[in-house]
C-alpha positions in Angstrom: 106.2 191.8 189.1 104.9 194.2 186.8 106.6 192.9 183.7 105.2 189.2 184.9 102.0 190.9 184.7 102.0 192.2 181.7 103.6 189.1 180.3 100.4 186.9 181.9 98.1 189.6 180.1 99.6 188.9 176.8 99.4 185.7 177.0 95.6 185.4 178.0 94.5 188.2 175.0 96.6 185.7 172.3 94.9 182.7 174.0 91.5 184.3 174.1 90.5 183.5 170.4 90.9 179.6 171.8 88.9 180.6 174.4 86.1 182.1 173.1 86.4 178.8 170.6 86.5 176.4 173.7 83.3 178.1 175.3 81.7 178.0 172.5 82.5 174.8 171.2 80.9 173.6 174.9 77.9 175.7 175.0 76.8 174.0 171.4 77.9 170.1 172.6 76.0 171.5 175.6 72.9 172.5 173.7 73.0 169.5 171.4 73.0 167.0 173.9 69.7 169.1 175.5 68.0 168.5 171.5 69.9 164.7 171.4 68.3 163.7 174.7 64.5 165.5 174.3 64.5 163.6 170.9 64.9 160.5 172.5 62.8 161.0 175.7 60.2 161.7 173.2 61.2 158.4 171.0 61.0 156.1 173.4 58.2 157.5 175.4 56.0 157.2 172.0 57.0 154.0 171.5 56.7 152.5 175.0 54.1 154.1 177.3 55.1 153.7 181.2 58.8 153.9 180.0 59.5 157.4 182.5 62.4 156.2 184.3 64.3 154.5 181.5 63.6 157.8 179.6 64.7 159.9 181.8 68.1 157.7 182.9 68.5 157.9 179.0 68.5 161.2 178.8 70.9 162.0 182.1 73.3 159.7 180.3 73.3 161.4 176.9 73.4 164.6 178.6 76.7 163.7 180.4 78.2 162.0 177.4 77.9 165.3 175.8 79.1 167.4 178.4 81.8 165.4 178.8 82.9 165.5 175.0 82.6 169.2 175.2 84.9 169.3 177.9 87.5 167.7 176.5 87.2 169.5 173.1 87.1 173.0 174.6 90.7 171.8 177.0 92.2 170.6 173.8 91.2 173.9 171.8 92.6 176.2 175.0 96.0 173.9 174.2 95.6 171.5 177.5 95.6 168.5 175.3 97.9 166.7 178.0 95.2 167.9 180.4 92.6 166.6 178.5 94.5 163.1 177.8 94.7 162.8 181.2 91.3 163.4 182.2 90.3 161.0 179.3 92.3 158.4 180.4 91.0 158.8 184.1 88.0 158.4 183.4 88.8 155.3 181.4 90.2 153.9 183.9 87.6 154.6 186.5 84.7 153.4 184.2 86.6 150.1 184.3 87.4 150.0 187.9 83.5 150.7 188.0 82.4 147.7 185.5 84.3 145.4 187.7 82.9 146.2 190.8 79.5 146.7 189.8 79.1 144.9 186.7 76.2 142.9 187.7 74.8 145.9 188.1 75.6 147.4 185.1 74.5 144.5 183.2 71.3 145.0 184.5 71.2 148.6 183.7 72.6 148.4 180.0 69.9 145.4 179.5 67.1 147.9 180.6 68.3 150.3 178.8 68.2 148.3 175.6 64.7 146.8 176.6 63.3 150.3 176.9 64.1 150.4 172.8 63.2 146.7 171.9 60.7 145.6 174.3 58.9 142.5 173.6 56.2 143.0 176.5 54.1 145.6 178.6 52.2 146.5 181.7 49.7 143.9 182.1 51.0 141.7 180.1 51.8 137.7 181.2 54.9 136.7 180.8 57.2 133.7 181.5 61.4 134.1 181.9 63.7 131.6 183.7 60.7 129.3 184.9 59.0 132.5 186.1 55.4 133.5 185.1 53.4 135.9 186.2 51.9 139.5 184.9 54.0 142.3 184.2 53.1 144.8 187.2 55.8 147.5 186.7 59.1 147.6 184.7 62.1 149.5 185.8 65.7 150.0 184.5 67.3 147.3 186.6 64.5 144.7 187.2 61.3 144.0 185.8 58.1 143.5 188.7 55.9 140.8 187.9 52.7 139.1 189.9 52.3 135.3 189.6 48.9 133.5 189.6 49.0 132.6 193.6 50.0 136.5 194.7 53.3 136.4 195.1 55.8 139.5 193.9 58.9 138.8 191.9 61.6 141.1 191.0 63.4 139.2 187.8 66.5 140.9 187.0 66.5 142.9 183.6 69.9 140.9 182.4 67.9 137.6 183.1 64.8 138.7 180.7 67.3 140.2 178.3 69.5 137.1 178.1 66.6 134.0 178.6 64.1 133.4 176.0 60.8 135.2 176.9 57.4 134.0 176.6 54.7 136.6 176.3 51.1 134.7 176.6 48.6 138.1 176.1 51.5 140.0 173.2 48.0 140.1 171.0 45.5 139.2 173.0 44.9 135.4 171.7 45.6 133.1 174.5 44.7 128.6 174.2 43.1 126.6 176.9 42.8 122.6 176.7 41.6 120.3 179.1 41.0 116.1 178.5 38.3 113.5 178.6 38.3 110.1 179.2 35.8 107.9 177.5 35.0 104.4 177.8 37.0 102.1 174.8 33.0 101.1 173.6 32.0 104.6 173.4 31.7 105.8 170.3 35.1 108.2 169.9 34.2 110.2 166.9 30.3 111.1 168.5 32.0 111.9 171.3 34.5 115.1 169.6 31.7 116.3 168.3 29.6 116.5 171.0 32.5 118.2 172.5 33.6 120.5 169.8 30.1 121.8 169.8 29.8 123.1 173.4 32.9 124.9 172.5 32.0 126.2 169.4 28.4 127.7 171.1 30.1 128.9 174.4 29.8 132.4 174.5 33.5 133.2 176.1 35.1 130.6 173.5 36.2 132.4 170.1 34.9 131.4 166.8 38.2 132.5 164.9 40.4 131.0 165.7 38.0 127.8 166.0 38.3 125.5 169.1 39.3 121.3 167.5 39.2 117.8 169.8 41.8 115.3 169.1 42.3 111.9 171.0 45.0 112.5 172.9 46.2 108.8 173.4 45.0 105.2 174.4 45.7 104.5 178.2 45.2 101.2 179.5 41.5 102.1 180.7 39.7 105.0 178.5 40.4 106.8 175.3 41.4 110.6 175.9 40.1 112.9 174.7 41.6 116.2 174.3 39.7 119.6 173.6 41.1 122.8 173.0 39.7 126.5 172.7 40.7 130.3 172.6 40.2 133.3 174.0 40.1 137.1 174.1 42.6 138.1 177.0 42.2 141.8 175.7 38.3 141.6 176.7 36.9 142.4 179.8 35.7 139.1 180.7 36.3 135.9 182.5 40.1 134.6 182.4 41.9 131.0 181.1 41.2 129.4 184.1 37.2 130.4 184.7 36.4 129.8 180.9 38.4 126.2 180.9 36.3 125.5 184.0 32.6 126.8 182.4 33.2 124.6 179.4 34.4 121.3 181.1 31.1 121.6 183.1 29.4 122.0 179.9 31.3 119.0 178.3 30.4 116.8 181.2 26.9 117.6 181.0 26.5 116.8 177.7 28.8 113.5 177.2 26.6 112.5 180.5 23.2 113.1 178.7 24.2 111.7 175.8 25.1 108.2 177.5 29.3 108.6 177.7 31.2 106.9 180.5 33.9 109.0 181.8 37.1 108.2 182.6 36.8 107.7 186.2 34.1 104.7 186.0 35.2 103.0 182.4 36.2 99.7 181.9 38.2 98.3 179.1 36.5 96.9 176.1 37.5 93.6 176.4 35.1 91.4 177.5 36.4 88.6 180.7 34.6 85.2 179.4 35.2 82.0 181.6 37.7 80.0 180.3 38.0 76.2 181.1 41.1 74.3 180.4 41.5 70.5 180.1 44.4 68.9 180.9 44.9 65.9 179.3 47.7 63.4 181.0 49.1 60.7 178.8 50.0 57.0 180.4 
């Protein structure tokens, strides 16, 4: 036993240089991934205010990757390379096992993840994915929380706003309103737009650059249509799309009454219905 011992002594003194190599090799993989991880917290919470929780996940996962590196390093400098194989390949194949069984799942994270580097919308902000609009309430690492216009709550998966095209109407602040006219066919069309390009230009909510324009939209059976468009401010505290749109139709209708216009809803076609007589004549 004694001889054993000794034996077991000796062995551990001529391993402890690899030792003392191992530990150190996983304090520093240990201490880098600390550096690695504050960086990045600190990158991505500059660049994306809000962003805590991707952050932070961020961080946990760089901290683990390098923990786990320094692991395996310090096995393989102690001479436990099979060891270290083994645990390598263990974990491979329980990160697939994993992927399969959750791999909605981690879709969803990884696509948060990459969103919380390359995001193309914020807090507040009204957005439109899949058919789904509504204003950014709060965005998380799996789903993204959004408000629609009638009060509902929707919890869109991150994969589906990663993977869909996204439509961001406020991503500076410049959002277009339209609404249309109708106006008798003997109305005069051109007096008309700019009677209605003026009331948009002098509305006080309307912006001036860029400039509201009136086009006619088309020729229905009954009316001309006309169509008006202007632009707002969404990044100003005042009234949204749908008060402004309404405050400036009022104002249209008002002055296209004044000015003699027939809307849409009492024209009749410019073609005049004259009595027509028809002879017959019969032959013998």
């Amino acid at each position: 036993m004694k001889e054993t011992f000794e034996r077991q002594i000796q062995q551990i003194v001529n391993l402890l240089p690899q030792i003392i190599t191992a530990i150190v090799a996983l304090i520093v993989l240990v201490v880098i991934g600390r550096f690695v991880s504050k960086g990045i917290d600190r990158l991505v919470g500059r660049k994306r205010r809000g962003a805590t929780k991707q952050s932070r996940f961020l961080k946990r996962i760089i901290r683990w990757g390098f923990n786990l590196l320094g692991i395996i390093i310090a096995l393989d400098l102690v001479g436990l390379t099979k060891v270290a194989s083994s645990f390598m390949a263990a974990g491979g194949v329980v990160a697939i096992v994993l992927g399969f069984a959750f791999r909605e799942i981690g879709e969803n994270l990884l696509a948060g993840l990459f969103m919380s580097f390359n995001r193309s919308f914020n807090i507040g902000d009204l957005i439109e994915s899949n058919g789904i609009r509504g204003v950014v309430q709060r965005i998380e690492i799996r789903d993204v929380h959004i408000r629609t216009a009638d009060g509902c709550d929707i919890f869109i998966p991150s994969a589906t706003i990663y993977k869909n095209p996204l439509h961001n109407f406020t991503c500076d602040g410049l959002r277009r309103g339209s609404f249309k006219v109708g106006i008798d066919y003997g109305d005069d069309s051109v007096k008309a737009q700019e009677l209605l390009l003026k009331v948009v230009l002098s509305h006080e909510d309307a912006l001036k650059e860029p400039a509201g324009s009136t086009q006619i939209a088309g020729f229905t059976p009954n009316y001309v249509e006309l169509e008006v468009f202007f632009w707002i401010n969404t990044f100003s505290k005042g009234p949204g799309l749908a008060k402004v749109r309404s405050r400036i139709m009022n104002e249209a209708k008002k002055s296209l009454a004044e000015n003699g216009f027939t809307f849409s809803s009492n024209v009749t076609t410019a073609v005049e219905m004259l009595p027509l007589d028809v002879k017959l004549n019969k032959e013998k």
